[in-house]
C-alpha positions as CSV (number, residue, x, y, z in Angstrom):
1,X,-79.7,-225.8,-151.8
2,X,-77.7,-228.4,-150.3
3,X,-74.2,-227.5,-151.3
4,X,-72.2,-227.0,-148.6
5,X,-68.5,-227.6,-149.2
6,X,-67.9,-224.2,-149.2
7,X,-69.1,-224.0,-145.4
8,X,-67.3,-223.4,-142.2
9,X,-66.7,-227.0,-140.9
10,X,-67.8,-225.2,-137.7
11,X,-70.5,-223.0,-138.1
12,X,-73.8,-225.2,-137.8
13,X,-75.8,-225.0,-140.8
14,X,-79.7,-226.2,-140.7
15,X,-82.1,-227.1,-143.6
16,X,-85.5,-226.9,-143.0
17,X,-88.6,-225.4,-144.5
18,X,-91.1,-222.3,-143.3
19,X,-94.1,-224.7,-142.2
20,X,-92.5,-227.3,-140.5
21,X,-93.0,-228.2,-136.7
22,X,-89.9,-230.4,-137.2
23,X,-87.6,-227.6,-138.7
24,X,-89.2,-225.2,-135.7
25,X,-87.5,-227.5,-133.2
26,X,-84.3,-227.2,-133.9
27,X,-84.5,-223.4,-134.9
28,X,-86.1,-222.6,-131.6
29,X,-83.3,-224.3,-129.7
30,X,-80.2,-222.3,-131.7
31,X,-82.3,-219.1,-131.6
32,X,-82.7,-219.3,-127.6
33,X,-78.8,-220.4,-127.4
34,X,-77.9,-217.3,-129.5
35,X,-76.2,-219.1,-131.4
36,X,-74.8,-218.5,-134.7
37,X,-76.2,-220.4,-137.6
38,X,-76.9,-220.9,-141.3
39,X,-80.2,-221.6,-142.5
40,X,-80.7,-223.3,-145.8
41,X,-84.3,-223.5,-147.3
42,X,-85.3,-226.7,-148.5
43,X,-89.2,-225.9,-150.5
44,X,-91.5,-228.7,-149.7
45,X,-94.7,-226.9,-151.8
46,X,-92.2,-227.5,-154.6
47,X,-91.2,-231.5,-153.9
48,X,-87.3,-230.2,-153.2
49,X,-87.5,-232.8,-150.5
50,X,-87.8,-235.3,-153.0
51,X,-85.3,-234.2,-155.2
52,X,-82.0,-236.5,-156.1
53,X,-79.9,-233.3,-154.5
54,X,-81.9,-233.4,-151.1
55,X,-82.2,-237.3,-151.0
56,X,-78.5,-237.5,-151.3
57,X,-78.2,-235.5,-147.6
58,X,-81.5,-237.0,-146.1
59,X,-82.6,-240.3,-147.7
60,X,-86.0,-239.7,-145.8
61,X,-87.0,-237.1,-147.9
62,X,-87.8,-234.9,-145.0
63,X,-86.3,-231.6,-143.1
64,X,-84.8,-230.8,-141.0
65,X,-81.3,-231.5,-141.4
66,X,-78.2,-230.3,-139.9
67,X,-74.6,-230.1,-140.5
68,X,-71.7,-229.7,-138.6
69,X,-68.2,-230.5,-138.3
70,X,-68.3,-233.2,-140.9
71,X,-70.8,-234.7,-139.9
72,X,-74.9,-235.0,-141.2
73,X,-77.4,-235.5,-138.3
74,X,-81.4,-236.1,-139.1
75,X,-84.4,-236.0,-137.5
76,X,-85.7,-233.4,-135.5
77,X,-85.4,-235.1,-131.7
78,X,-81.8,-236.7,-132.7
79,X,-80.9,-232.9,-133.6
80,X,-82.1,-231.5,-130.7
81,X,-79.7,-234.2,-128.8
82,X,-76.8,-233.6,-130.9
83,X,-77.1,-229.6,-130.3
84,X,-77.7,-230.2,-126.5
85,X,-74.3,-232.4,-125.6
86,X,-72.5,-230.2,-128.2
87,X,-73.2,-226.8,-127.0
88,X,-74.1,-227.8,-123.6
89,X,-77.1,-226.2,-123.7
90,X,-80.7,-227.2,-122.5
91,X,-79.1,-230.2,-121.6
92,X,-81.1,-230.7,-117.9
93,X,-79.3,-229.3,-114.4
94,X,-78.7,-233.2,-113.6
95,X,-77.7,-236.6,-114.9
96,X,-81.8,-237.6,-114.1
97,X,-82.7,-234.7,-116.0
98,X,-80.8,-235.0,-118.7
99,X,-82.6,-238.9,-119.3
100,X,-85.7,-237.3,-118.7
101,X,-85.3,-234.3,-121.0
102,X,-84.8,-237.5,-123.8
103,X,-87.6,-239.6,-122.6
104,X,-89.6,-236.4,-123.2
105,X,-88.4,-236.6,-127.0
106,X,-89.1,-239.8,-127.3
107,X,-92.7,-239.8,-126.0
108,X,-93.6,-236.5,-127.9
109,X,-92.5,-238.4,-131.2
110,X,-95.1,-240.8,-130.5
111,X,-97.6,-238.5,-128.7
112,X,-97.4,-235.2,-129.3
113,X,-97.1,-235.6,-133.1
114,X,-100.9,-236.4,-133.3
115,X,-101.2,-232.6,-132.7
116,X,-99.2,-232.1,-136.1
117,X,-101.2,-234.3,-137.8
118,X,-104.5,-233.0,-136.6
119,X,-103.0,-229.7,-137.9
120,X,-101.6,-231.4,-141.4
121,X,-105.3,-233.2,-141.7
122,X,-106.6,-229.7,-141.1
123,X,-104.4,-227.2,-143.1
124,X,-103.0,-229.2,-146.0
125,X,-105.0,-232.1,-146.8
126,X,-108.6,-233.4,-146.3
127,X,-109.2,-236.6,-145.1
128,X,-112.4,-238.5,-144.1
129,X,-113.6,-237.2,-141.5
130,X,-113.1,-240.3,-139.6
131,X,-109.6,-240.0,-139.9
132,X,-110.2,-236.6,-137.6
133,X,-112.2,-238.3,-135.1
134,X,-109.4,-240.8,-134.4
135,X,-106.3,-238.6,-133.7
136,X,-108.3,-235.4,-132.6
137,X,-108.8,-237.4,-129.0
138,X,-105.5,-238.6,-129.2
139,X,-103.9,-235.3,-129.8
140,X,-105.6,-233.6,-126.8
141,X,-105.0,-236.5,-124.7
142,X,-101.2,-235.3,-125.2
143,X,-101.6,-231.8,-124.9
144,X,-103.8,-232.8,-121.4
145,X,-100.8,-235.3,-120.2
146,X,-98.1,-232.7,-121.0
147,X,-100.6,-229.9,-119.0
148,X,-101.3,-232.6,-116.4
149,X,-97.7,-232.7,-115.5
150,X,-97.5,-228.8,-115.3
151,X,-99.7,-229.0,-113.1
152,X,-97.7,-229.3,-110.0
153,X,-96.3,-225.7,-110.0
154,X,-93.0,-226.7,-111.9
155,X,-91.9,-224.2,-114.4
156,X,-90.6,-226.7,-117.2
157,X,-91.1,-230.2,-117.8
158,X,-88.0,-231.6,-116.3
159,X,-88.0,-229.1,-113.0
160,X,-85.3,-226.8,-112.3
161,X,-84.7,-223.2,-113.2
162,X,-83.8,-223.7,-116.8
163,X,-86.0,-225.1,-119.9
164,X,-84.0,-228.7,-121.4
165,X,-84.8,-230.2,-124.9
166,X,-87.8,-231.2,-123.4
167,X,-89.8,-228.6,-123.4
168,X,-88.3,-227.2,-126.7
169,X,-89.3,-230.3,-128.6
170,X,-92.6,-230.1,-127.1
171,X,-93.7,-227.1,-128.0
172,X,-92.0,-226.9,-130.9
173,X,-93.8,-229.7,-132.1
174,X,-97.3,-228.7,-131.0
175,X,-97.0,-224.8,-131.6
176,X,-99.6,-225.1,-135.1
177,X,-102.2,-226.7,-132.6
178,X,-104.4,-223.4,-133.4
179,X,-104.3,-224.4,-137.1
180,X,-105.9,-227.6,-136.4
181,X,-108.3,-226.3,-134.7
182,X,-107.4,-227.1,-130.6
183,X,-107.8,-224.0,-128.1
184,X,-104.5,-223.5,-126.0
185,X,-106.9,-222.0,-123.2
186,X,-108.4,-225.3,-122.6
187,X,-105.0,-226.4,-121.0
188,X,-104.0,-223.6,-118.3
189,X,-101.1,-225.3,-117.4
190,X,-99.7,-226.0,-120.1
191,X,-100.6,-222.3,-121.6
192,X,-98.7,-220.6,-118.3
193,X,-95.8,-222.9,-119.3
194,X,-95.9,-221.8,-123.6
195,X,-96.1,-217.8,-121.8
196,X,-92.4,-218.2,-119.8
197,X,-91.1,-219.6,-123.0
198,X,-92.3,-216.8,-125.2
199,X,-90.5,-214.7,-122.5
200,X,-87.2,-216.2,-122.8
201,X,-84.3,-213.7,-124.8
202,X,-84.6,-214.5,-128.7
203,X,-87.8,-216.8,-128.5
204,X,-90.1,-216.2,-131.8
205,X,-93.1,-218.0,-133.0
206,X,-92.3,-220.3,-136.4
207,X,-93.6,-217.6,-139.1
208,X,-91.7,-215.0,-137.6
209,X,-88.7,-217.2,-137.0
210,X,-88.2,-219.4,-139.8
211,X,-87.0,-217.5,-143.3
212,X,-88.6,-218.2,-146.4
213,X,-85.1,-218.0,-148.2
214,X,-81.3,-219.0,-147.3
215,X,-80.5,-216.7,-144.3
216,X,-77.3,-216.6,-141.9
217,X,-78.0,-215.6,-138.2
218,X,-74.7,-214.6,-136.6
219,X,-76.5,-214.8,-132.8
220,X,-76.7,-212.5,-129.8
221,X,-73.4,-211.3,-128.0
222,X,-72.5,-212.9,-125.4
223,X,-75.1,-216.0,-125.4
């Protein structure tokens, strides 16, 4: 599973797991560059990410992780940064952009991830329902900021032509909202903006993008 000396120094190589928000991210952002990638399963049903193997590569016990050119880069936002100034990609059209695209991250890590919970509380394990009433409100007060800002005819959360980190670690943090139980319709905006990034080249939702097993993805031409 976590193996790798055999890798291309080069090639970017991802671990990550089929459920995971956090492993979404990441995945999104190489599957919209086109890029080539491996993918390397890490099976959190089975406690892999608590295994001596996996702790040894991310002492969190979590996914995702990535590697690339020597080096070992965790968390999903601090991926998402690393992949942006290294491929150039999604980086924001401007220098204020570019800040703004990481404010964004920074803000959904504190924000946006009491839509994951609301979906973890929801899907994977019961809790008091007290526990629900607190982050519930404070979930869709973050879905109702992010569809707040959208609201003033701007096509991605940073403005321009082009979607940044931003809006990737957005959504790809809030994607499960279904599963715990919160209606995209109740947030136009913020639905309108979830539909032009379903209709970018190589976009997929998690299930249909994330494999179950060890995969390599060699990319689109010419991305």
């Amino acid at each position: 599973m976590v193996n790798t000396a055999a890798e291309d120094p080069e090639r970017l190589v991802l671990f990550g797991s089929f459920t995971s928000s956090s492993s979404y991210k990441p995945m999104l952002f190489l599957a919209l560059a086109g890029l080539p990638f491996g993918f390397r399963t890490v099976n959190l049903k089975t406690g892999a990410q608590r295994s001596p193997a996996w702790l040894a590569v991310n002492r969190y016990g979590q996914v995702p992780a990535l590697r690339h050119r020597g080096l070992t880069i965790l968390q999903s936002n601090v991926i998402l940064d690393y992949l942006a100034r290294t491929t150039g990609r999604f980086e924001g059209t401007t220098e204020q952009a570019r800040w703004q695209a990481r404010e964004w991250l920074s803000w959904e890590a504190d924000a946006i991830t009491n839509v994951a919970k609301v979906r973890h509380y929801s899907r994977f394990r019961a809790v008091d329902p007290a526990v629900m009433d607190y982050f519930r409100p404070l979930a869709e007060a973050a879905l109702g900021f992010v569809d707040g800002t959208l609201s003033d005819g701007r096509d991605w959360l940073v403005g321009g032509e082009v979607p940044s980190i931003a809006d990737i670690g957005c959504w790809g943090r809030m994607v499960f909202m279904a599963e715990g139980g919160l209606d995209i319709g109740r947030w136009p905006h913020l639905h309108r903006w979830a539909r032009r990034l379903a209709a970018l080249p190589g976009f997929a939702l998690p299930y249909d993008l994330i494999p179950k097993k060890d995969t390599e993805f060699e990319g689109r031409p010419g991305a």
